[in-house]
C-alpha positions as a Markdown table, in Angstrom:
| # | Residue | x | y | z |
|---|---|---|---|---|
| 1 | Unk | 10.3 | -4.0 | -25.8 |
| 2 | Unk | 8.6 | -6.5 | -23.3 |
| 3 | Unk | 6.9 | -4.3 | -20.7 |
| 4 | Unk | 6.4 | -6.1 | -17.4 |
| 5 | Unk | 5.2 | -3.9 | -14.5 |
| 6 | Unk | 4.4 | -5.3 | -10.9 |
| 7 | Unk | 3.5 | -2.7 | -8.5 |
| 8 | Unk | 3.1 | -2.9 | -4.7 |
| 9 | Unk | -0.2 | -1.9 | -3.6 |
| 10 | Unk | 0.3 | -0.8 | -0.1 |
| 11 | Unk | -3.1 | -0.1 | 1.7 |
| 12 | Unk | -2.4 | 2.4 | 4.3 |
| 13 | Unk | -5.4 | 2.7 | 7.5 |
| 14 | Unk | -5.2 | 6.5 | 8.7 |
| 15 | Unk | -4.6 | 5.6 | 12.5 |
| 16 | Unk | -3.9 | 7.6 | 15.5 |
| 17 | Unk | -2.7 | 6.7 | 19.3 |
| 18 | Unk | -2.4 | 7.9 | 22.9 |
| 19 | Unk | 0.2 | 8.8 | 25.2 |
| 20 | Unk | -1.5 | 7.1 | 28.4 |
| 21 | Unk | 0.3 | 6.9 | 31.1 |
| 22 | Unk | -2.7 | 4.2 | 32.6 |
| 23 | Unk | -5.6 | 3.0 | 30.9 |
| 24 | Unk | -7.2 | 5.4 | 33.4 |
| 25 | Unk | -9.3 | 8.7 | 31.8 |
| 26 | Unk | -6.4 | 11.3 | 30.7 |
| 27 | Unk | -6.6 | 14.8 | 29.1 |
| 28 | Unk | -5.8 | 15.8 | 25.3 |
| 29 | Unk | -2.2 | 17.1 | 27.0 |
| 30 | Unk | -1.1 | 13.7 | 27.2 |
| 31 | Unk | -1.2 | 12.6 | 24.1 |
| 32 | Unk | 0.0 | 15.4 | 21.9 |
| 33 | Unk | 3.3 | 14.7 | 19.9 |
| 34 | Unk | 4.9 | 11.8 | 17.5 |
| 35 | Unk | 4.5 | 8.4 | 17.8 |
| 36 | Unk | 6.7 | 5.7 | 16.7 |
| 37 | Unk | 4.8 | 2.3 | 14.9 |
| 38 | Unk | 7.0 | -0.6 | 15.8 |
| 39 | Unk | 4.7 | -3.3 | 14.8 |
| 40 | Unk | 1.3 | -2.8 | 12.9 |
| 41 | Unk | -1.2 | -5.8 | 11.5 |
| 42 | Unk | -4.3 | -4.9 | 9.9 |
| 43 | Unk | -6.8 | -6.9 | 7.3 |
| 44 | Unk | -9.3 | -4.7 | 5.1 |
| 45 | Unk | -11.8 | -5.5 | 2.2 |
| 46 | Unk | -12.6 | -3.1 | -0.4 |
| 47 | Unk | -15.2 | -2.3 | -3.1 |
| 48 | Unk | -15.1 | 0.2 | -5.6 |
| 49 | Unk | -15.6 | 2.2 | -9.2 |
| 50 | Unk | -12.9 | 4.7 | -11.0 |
| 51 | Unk | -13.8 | 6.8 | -14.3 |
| 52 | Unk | -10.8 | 7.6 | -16.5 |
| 53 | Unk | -10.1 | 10.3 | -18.4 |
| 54 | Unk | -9.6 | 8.4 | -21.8 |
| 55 | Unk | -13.2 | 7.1 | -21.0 |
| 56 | Unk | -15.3 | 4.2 | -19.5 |
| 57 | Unk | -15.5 | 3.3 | -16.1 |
| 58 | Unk | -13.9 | 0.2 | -13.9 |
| 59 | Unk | -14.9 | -1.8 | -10.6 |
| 60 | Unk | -12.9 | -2.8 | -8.1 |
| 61 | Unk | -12.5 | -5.4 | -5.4 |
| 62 | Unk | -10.1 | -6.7 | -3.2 |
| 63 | Unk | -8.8 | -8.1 | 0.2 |
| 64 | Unk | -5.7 | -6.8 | 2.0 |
| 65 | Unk | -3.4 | -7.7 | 4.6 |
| 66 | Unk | -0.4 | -5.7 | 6.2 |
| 67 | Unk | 2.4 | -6.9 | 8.4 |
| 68 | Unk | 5.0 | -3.7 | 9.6 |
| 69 | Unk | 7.9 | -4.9 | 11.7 |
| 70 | Unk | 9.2 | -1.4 | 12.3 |
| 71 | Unk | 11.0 | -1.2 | 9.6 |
| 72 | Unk | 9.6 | -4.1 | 6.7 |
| 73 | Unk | 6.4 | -3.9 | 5.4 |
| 74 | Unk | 5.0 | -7.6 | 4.0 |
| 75 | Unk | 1.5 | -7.9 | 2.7 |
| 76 | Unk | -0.7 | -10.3 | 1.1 |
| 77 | Unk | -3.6 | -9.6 | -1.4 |
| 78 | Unk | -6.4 | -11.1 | -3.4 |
| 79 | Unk | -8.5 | -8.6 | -5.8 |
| 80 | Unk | -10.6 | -8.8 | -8.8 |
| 81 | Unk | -10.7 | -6.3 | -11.4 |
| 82 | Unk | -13.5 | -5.0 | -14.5 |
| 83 | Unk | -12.0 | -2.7 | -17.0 |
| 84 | Unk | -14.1 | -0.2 | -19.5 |
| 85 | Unk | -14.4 | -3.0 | -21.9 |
| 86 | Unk | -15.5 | -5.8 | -19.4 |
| 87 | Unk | -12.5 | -7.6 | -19.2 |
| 88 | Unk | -11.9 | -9.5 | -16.3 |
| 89 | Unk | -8.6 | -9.3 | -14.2 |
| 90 | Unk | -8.0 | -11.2 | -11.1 |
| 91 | Unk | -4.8 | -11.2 | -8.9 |
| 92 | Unk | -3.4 | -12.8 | -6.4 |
| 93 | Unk | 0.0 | -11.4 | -4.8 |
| 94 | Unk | 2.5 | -12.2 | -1.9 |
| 95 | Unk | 5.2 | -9.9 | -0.7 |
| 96 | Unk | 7.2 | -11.6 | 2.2 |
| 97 | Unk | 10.3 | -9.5 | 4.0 |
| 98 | Unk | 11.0 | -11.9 | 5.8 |
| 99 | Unk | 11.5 | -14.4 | 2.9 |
| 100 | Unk | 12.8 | -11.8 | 0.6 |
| 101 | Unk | 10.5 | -13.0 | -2.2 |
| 102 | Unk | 7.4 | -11.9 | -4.1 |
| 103 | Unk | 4.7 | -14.8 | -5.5 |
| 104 | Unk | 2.0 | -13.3 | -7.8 |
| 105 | Unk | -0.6 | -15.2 | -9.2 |
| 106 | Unk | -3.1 | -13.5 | -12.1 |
| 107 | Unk | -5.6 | -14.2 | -14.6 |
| 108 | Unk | -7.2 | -12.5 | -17.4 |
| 109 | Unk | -10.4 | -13.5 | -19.0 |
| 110 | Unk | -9.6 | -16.5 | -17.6 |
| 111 | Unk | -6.1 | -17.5 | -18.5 |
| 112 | Unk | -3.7 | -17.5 | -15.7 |
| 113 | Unk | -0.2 | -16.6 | -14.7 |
| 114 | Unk | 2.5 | -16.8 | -12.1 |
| 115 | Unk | 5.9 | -15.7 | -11.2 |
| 116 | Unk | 7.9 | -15.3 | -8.6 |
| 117 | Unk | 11.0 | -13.4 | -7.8 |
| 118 | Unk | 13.3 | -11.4 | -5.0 |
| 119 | Unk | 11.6 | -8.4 | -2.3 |
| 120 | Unk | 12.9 | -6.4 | 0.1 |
| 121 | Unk | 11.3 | -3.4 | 2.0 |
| 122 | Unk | 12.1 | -0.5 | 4.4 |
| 123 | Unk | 9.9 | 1.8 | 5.7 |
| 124 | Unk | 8.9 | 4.1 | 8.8 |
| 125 | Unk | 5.3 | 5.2 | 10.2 |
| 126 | Unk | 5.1 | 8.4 | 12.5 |
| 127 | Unk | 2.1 | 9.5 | 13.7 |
| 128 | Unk | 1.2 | 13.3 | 15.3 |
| 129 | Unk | -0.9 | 14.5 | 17.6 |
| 130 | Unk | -2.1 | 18.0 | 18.9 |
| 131 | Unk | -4.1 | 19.0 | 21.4 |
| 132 | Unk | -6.6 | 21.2 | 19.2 |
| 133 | Unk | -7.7 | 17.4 | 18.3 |
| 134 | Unk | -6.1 | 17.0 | 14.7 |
| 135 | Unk | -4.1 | 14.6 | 14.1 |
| 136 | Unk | -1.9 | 13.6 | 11.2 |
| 137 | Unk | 0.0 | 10.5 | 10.3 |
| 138 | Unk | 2.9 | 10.2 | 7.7 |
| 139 | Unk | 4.2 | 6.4 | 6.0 |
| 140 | Unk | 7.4 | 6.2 | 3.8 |
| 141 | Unk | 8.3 | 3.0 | 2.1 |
| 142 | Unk | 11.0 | 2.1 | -0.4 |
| 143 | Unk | 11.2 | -1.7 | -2.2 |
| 144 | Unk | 12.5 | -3.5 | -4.8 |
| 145 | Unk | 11.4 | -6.4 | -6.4 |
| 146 | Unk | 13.6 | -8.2 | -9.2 |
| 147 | Unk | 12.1 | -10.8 | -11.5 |
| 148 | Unk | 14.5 | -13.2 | -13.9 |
| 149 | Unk | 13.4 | -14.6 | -16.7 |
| 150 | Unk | 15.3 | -17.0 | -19.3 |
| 151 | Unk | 14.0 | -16.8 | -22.7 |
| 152 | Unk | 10.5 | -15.6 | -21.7 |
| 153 | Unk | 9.3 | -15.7 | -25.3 |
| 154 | Unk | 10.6 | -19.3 | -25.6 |
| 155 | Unk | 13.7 | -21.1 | -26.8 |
| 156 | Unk | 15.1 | -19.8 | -30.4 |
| 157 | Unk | 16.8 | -23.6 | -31.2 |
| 158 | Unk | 17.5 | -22.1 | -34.7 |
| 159 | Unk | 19.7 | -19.4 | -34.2 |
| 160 | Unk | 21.3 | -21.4 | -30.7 |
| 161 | Unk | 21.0 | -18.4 | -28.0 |
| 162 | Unk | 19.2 | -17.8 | -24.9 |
| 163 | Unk | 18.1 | -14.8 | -23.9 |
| 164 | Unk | 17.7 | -14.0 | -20.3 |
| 165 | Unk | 15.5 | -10.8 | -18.7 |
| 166 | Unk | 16.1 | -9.1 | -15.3 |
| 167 | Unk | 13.2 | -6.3 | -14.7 |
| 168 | Unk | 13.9 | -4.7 | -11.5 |
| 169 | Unk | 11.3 | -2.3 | -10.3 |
| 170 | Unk | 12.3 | 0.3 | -7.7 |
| 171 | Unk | 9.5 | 2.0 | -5.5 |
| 172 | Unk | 9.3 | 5.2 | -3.5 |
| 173 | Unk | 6.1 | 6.3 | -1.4 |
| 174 | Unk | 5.0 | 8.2 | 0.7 |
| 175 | Unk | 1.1 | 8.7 | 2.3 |
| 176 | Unk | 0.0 | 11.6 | 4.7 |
| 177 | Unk | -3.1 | 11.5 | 6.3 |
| 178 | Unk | -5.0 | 14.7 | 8.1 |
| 179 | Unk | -7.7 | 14.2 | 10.1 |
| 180 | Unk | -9.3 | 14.3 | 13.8 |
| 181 | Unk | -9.3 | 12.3 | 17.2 |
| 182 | Unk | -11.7 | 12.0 | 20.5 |
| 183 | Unk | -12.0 | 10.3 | 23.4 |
| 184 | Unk | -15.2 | 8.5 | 23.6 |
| 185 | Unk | -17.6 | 8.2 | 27.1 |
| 186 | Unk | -17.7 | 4.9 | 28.5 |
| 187 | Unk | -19.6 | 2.2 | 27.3 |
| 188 | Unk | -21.9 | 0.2 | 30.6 |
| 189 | Unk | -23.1 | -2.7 | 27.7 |
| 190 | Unk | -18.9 | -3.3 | 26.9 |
| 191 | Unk | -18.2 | -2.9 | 30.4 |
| 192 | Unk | -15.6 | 0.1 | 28.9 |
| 193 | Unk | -14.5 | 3.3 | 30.7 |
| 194 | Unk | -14.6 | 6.8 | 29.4 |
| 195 | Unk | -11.0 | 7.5 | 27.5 |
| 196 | Unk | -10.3 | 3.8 | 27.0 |
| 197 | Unk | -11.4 | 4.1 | 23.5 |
| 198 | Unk | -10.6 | 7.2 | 20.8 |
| 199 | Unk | -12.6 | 7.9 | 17.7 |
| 200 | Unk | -10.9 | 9.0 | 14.3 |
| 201 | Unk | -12.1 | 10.6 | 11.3 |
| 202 | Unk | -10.6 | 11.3 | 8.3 |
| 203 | Unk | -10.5 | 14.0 | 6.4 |
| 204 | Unk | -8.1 | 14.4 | 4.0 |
| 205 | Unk | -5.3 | 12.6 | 2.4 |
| 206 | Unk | -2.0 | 12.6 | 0.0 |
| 207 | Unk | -0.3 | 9.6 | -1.5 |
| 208 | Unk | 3.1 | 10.3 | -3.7 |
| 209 | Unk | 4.7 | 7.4 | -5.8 |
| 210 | Unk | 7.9 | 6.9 | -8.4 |
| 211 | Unk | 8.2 | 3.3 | -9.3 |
| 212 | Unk | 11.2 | 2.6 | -11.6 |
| 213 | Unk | 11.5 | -0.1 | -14.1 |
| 214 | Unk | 14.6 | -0.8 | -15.3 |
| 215 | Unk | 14.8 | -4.2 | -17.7 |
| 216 | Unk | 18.1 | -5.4 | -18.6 |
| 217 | Unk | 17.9 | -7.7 | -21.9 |
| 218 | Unk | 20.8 | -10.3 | -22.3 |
| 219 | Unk | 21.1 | -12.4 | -25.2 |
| 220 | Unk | 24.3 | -14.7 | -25.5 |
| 221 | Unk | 25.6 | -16.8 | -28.5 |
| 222 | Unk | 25.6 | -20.5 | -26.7 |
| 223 | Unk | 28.7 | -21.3 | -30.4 |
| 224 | Unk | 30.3 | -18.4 | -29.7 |
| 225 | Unk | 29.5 | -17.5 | -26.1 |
| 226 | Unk | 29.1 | -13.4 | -27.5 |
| 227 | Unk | 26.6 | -12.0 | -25.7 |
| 228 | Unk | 24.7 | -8.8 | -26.8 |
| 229 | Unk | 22.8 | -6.7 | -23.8 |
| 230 | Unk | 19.8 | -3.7 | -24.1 |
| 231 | Unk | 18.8 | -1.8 | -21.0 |
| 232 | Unk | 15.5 | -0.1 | -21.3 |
| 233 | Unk | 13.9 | 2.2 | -18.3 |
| 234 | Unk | 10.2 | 3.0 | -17.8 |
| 235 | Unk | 9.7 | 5.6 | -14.8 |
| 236 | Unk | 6.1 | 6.1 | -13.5 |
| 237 | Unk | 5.3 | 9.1 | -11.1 |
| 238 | Unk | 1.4 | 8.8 | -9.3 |
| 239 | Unk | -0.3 | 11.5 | -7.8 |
| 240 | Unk | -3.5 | 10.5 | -5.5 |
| 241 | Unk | -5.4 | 13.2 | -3.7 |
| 242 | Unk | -8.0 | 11.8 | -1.6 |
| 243 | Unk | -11.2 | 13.5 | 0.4 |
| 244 | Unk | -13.4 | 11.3 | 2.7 |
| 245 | Unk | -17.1 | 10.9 | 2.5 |
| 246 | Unk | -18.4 | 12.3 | 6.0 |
| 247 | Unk | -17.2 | 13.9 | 9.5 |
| 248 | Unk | -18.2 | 10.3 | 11.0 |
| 249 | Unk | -16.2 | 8.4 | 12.9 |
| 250 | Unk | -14.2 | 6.3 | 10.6 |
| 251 | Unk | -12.4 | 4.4 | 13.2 |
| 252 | Unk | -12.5 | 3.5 | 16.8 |
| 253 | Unk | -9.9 | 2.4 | 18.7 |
| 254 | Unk | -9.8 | -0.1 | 22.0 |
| 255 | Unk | -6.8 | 0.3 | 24.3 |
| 256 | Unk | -5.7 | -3.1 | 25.2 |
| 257 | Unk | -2.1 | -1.9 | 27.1 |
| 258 | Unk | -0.3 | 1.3 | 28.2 |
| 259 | Unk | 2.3 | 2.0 | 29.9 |
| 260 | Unk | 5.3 | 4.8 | 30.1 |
| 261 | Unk | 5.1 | 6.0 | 26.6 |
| 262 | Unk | 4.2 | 2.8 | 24.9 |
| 263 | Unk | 0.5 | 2.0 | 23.9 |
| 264 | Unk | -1.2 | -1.4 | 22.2 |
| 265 | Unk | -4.3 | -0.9 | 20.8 |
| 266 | Unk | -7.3 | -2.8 | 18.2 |
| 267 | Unk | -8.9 | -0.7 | 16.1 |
| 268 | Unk | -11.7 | -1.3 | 13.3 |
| 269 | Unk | -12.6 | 1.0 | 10.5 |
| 270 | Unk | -15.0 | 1.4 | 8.4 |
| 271 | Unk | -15.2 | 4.3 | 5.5 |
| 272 | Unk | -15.8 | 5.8 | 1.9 |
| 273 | Unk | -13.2 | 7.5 | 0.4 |
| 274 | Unk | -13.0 | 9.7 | -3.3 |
| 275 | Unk | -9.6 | 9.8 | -5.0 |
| 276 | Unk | -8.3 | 12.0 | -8.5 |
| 277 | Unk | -4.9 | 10.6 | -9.7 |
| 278 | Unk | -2.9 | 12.0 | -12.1 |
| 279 | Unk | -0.3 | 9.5 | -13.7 |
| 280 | Unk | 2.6 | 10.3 | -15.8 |
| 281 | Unk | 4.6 | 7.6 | -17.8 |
| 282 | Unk | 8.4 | 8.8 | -19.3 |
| 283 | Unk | 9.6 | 5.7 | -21.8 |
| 284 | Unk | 12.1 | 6.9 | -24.6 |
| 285 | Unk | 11.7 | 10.0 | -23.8 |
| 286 | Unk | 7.8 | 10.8 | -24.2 |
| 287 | Unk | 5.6 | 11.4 | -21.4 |
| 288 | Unk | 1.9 | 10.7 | -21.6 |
| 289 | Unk | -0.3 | 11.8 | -18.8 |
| 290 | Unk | -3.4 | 10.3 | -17.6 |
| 291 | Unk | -6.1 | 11.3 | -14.8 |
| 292 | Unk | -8.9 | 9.6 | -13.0 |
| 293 | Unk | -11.4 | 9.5 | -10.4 |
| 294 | Unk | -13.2 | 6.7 | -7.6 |
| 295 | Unk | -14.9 | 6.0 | -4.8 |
| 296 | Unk | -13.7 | 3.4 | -2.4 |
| 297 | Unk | -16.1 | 1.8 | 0.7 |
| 298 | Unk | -13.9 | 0.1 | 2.9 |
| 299 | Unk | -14.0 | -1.7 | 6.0 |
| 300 | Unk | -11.3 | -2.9 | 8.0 |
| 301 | Unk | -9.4 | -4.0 | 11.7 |
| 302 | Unk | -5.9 | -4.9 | 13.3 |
| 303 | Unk | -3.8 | -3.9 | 16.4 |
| 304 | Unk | -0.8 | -1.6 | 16.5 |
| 305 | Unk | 2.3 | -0.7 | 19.1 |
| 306 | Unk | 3.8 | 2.2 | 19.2 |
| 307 | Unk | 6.1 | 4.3 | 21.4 |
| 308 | Unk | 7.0 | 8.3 | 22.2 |
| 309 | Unk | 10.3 | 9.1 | 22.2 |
């Protein structure tokens, strides 16, 4: 069986907001409660190293960017990859809502690839506050993306059929990130008052995944017109646990609007993060599980909307 597996990468920034009323100083009891993200951009860049159970050890680099509508997530991103062996991986991937299509471009060792195919996305981020100064913020995502292929191992002239591969790859995620908030003082050098900016720092952080591959072979007769059809399903399950370098501030945020209970704000981050996965993969019946650990330095900015219901 042909196994072709395209999974969304979806880079999620731990954030936080405020229920300001004004852009004036405010109190902890004004911005306890959930938040509502109706429209989120953010950019990041990302260097890292994972050791696998199996053995060896990879690096990592890439560079991100989200768009969340308030209910479609589209990203773009570019990343470079060095297995145990030293092989070289590079990709290249475009995941547009809007469009409802998927472009990736890869290469390995060199030798490039690209394909193209259908995407659509739905999603939610909500976002709580308490007025202890924890914080926690939850993401769920669901997406498909459906490649076709016709005779992707190339035309059998002898026997006169053509064979023709749909792989659709169903994905469910979630992410939940715990962590803390604080006003910061005012800033005379910005010309920034105190409580128009609030510091976060993560602390800890959970990341759930099932991505389903189901790959529907076709092959028809072009004398005959019979057609003969084998459906094969792969289903993937991913585990992530991560824990966060330092109680530092990982990211600030600068309040550019509030009003009622809605708040714009920019925010920049900037933080190292450890990870343990544990992947299981189910294909005709056997499950093989693998496990792994890395460190991640990343750095990142965007603005964000949200309201309180």
């Amino acid at each position: 069986m042909r196994t072709n597996k395209i999974i969304i990468a979806v880079v999620a920034v731990a954030i936080g907001a405020t229920s300001f009323q004004s852009c004036k100083p405010s109190s902890k009891g004004k911005i306890d409660g959930e938040w509502t993200v109706n429209l989120m951009s953010q950019s990041s860049v990302s260097e890292g190293t994972s050791t696998y159970s199996s053995g060896g050890t990879s690096t990592n680099s890439g560079t991100y960017e989200d768009n969340f509508d308030g209910s479609a997530l589209s990203s773009e991103s570019s990343s470079s990859y060095t297995d145990t062996d030293n092989d070289v991986s590079t990709s290249s991937m475009i995941y547009d809502a809007g469009a409802g299509s998927w472009t990736q471009t890869s290469a390995y060792n060199g030798v490039s690839t690209s394909e193209t195919g259908g995407y659509s996305s739905e999603g939610a981020m909500t976002y709580s506050f308490v007025k202890d100064g924890t914080y926690s913020s939850t993401e769920s995502h669901t997406s498909q993306i459906v490649e076709t292929e016709t005779d992707p191992n190339g035309t059998d002239d002898f026997f006169n059929v053509v064979t023709t591969v749909v792989t659709t790859t169903d994905q469910v995620e979630s992410n939940t990130t715990a962590g803390a908030w604080s006003f910061m003082g005012k800033n005379k050098s910005a010309e920034l008052k105190a409580n128009e900016r609030i510091a976060l720092t993560y602390l800890s952080g959970i990341s759930e995944s099932t991505i389903t591959t189901t790959e529907v072979i076709t092959v028809v007769d072009n004398i005959s017109g019979a057609s003969t059809t084998e459906t094969f399903i792969d289903v993937e399950n991913d585990n992530d646990n991560y824990t966060y370098g330092s109680t530092d501030v990982d990211e600030i945020w600068k309040i550019t609007e509030s009003k009622n209970k809605s708040l714009k704000v920019e925010f920049t981050a900037d933080y190292t993060s450890s990870s343990s996965s544990s992947s299981s993969y189910t294909s005709d019946g056997t499950t093989t599980t693998y496990t792994s650990s890395g460190t991640d330095e990343v750095t990142g900015s965007g603005t964000i909307e949200m309201t309180q219901d």
